[in-house]
C-alpha positions in Angstrom: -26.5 -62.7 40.4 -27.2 -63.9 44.1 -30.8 -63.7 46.2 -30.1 -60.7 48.6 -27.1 -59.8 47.2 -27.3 -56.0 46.3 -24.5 -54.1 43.8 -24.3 -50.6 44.2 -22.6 -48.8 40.9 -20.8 -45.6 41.0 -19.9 -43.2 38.0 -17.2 -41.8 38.9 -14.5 -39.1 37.6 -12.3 -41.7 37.2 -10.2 -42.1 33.8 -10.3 -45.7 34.2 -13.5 -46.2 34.3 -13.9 -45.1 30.6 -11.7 -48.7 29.9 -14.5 -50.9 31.1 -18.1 -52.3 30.3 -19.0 -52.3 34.0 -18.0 -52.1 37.3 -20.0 -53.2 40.2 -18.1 -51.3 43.5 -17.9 -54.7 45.8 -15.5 -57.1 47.2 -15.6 -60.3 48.5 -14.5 -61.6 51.8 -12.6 -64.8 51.5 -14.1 -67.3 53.7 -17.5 -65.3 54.6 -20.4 -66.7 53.1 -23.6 -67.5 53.7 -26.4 -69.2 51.3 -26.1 -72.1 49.2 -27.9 -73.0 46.4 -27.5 -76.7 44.5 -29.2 -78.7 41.8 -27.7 -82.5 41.2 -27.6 -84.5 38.1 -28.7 -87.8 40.0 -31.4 -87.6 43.1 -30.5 -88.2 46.4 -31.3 -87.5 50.3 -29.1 -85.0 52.3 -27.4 -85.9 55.3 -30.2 -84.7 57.7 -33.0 -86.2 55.5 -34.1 -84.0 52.6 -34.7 -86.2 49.3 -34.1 -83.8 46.0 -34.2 -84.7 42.6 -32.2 -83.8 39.3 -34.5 -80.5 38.9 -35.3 -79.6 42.0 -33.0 -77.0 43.9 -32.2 -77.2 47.5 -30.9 -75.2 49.4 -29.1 -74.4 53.0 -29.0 -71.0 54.5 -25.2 -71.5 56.1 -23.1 -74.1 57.8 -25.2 -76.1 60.7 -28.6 -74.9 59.4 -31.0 -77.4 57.4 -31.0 -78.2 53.9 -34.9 -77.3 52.0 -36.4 -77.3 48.3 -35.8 -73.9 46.9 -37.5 -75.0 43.3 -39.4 -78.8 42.8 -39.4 -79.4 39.2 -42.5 -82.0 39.6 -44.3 -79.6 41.5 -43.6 -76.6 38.3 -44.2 -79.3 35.5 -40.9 -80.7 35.1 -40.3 -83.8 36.1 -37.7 -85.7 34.4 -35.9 -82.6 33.3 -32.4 -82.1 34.8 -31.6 -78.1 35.7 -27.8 -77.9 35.1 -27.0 -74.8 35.3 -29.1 -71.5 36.8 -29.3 -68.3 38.3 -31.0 -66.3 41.1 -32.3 -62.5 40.6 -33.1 -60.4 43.3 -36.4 -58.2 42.3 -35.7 -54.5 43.2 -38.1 -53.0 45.7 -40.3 -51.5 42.9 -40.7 -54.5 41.0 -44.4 -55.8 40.4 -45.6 -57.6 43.9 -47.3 -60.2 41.6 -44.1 -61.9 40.4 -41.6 -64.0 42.5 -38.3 -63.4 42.1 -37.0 -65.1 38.3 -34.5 -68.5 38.2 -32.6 -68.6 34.9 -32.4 -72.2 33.7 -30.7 -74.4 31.8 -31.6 -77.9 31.3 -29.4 -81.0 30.4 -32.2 -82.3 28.7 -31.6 -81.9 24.6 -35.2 -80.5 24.4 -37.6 -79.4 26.9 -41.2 -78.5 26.8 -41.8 -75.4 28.5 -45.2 -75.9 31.1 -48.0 -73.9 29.9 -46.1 -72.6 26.7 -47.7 -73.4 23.4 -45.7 -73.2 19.7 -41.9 -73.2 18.8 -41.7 -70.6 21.9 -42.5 -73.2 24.2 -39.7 -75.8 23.3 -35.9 -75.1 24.9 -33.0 -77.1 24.3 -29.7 -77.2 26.5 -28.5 -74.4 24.3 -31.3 -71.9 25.7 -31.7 -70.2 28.8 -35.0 -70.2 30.2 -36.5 -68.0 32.5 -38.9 -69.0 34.5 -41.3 -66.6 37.4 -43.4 -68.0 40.1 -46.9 -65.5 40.1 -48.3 -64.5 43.2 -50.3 -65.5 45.1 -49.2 -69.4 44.1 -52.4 -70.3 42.9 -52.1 -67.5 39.9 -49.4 -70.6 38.7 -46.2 -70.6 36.4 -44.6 -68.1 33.9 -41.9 -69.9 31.5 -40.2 -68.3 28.7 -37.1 -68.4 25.9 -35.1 -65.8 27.8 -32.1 -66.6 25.7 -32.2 -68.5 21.9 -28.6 -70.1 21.9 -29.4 -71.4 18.0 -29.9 -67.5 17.3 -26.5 -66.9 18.6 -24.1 -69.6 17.4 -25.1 -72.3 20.3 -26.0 -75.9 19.0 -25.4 -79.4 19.4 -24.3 -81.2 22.6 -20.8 -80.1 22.7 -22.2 -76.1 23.2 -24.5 -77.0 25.5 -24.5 -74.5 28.7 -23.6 -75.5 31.3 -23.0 -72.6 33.8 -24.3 -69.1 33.2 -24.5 -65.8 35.1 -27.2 -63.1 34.4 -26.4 -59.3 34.4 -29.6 -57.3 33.7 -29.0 -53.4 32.0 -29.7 -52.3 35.5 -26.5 -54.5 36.9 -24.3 -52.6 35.7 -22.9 -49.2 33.7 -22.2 -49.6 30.1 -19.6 -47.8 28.3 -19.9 -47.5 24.4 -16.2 -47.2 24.1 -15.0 -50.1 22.1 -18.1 -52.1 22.9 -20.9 -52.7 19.7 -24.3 -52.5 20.6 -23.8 -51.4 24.3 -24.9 -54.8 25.3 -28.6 -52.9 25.6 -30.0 -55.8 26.7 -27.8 -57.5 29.2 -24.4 -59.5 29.6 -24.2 -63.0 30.0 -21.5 -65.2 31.1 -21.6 -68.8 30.4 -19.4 -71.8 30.1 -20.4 -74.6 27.4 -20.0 -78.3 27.6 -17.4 -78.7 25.2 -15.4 -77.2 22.1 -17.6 -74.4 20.9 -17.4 -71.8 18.2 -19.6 -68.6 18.5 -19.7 -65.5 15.7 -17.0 -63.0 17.5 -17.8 -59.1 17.6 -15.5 -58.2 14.8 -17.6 -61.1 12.6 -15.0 -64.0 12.6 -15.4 -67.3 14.7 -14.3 -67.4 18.3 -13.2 -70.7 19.4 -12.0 -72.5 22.1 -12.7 -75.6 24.7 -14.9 -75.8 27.4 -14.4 -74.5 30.7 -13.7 -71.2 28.9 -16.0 -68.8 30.3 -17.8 -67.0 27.3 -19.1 -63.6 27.4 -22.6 -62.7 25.6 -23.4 -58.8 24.8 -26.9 -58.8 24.4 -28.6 -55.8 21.9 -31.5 -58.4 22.3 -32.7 -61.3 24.3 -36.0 -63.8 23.8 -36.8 -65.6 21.1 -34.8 -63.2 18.9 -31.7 -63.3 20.7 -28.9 -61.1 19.0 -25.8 -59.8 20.1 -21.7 -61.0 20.3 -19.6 -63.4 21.9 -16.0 -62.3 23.7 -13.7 -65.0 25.6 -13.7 -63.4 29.0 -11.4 -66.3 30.5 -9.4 -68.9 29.0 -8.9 -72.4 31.1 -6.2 -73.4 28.2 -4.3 -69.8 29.7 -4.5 -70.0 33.4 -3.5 -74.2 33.2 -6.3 -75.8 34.0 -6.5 -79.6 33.8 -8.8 -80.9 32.9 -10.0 -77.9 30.9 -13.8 -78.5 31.1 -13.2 -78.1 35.3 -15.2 -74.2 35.6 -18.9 -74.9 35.8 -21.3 -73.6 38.5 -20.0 -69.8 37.9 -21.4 -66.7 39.3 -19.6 -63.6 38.2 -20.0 -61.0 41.1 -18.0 -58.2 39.6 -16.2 -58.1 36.3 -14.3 -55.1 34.1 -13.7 -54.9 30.9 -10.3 -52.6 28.9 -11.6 -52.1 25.4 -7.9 -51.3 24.3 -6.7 -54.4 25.1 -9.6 -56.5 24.6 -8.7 -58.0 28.0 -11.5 -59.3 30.7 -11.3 -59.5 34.5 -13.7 -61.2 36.6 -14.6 -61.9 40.1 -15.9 -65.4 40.4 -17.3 -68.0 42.1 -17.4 -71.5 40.8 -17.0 -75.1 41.8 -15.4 -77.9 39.7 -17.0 -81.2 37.7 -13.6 -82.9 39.5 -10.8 -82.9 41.2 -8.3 -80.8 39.4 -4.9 -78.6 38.9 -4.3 -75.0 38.1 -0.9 -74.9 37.8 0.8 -75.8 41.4 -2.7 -75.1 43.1 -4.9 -78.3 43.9 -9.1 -78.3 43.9 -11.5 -80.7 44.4 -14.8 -81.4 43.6 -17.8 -80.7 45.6 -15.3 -77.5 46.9 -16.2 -73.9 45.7 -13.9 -71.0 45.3 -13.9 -67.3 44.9 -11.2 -66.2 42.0 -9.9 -63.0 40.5 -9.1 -63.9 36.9 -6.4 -61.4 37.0 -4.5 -63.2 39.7 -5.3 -66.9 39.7 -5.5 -67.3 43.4 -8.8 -69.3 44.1 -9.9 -69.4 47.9 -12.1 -71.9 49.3 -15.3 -71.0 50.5 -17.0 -74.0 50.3 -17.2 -78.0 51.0 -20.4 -79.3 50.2 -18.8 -82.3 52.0 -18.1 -81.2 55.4 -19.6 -77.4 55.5 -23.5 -78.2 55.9 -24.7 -81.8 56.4 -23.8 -83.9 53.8 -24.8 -83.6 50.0 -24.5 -86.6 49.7 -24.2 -86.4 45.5 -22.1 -83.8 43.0 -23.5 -80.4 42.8 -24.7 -79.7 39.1 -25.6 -76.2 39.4 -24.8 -74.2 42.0 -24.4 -70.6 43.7 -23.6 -68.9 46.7 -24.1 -66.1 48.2 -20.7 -64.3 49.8 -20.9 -62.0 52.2 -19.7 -58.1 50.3 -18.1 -55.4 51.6 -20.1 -52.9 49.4 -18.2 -49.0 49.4 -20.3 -45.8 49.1 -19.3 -42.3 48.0 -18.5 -41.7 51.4 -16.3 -45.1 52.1 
């Protein structure tokens, strides 16, 4: 889920729409983009001057313009902590003016006090999501919560540690019952995990797989009683990646689902831990690409290297923003 980037949903008379969870009516235009967002595993200065560390994010509003500090982890009480994977929600127009618009975080860090939270509510691990809300104006302060208990769910240990994730909120998209339990009531989250994992399945056996998988989560509840099941909406071993664990930094900006074959597609954005292969196509690190899972044709869209001035280190968590071509009724 991008900053300003709006998904308009149609139900339409349409047989196949009965065959998926959601469908969000966009499409992406390869090589349009605009925003970038980045957080780094080591701290560094940019190319024209801006010093970040491991959980700040910076960002740069397109290729030429400046790079600035979206989110200063000193500045929001955690220093030290490294954000490794997040995501950016827009707030719709009748949202409460009090609240800035929520990051969902996940940390590197095995266990994380949460600023201003007392209890066993106020500790995350790298197996959590977090969700944190600036109030308005800035003096009100901080609002930090468990938005997602990954030790509720199946999540623990370093090896199922998240390390890319992708928010869709009820309102994101239109469930379908058919074939889907519990209607994922209370969201859909996409993630990818550090390593081998092994999550309790919908039909109550263990999915399992490697990491650079990307894992879907349907939510019937989120917080610190986080229920719901786990599908594998994309398999790296499948499409021939290699390394395996080379899909992190993922943003899924439209995605379907046929509940008679079980089968996933996904519109994606993601850049890679290292230089790798998909079968004869060549990526590279610090490069980030728009795929359709059902096609395997990545397009680049970004190089953090040569795009905006210099990185100068390895994005850790990242998103974009791509331009849409968004269709109406009347398209």
């Amino acid at each position: 889920m991008n900053l300003r980037f709006h998904r308009i949903y149609l139900i339409a008379v349409v047989v196949v729409l009965l065959l998926v969870i959601g469908v969000a009516a966009v499409a992406a235009v390869p090589g349009d983009y605009t925003a970038v967002y980045v957080s780094t595993e080591r701290a560094g200065v940019t190319e024209d001057g801006l010093a970040y560390a491991p959980g700040d994010i910076i960002a740069n509003d397109g290729p030429g313009q400046p790079w600035y500090t979206y989110f200063e982890a000193a500045a929001h009480g955690l220093a030290g902590r490294n954000i490794n994977a997040f995501d950016l929600e827009t707030l719709n127009p009748t949202a409460n003016d009090a609240v800035a618009a929520p990051i969902y975080m996940s940390f590197s860090n095995g266990r994380v006090r949460l600023p201003g939270v007392s209890g066993p509510n106020g500790l995350a691990t790298y197996n959590d999501i977090v969700k944190y809300e600036a109030l308005l104006p800035a003096a009100a302060g901080d609002s930090f919560e468990v938005f997602f208990d990954g030790s509720d769910v199946g999540l623990s240990g370093r090896a199922e540690q998240i390390d890319s994730l992708s928010v869709w909120l009820p309102g994101d998209f239109v469930p379908v019952a058919v074939g889907v339990p519990g209607d994922c009531t209370a969201g859909l989250l996409f993630i990818t995990t550090a390593a081998n994992y092994r999550v309790p399945a919908a039909d109550g056996t263990s999915l399992t797989g490697k990491g650079g998988d990307i894992l879907a989560f349907c939510a019937t509840n989120l917080g610190p009683n986080t229920a719901g099941f786990w599908f594998r909406a994309f398999s790296a071993t499948a499409a021939g990646f290699h390394p395996l664990r080379t899909v992190r930094n993922l943003t899924v900006h439209d995605f379907a689902y046929d509940s008679n074959t079980g089968e996933w597609g996904l519109y994606i954005s993601f850049s890679a831990r290292t230089d790798f292969q998909m079968g004869a196509f060549s990526g590279y690190v610090n490069n980030v690409y728009l795929m359709d899972t059902t096609d395997l044709t990545p397009t680049l869209q970004v190089d953090l290297s040569t795009d905006y001035p210099t990185l100068n280190g390895t994005a850790d968590g990242l998103e974009i923003e791509p331009y849409l071509v968004i269709c109406s009724s009347d398209c």
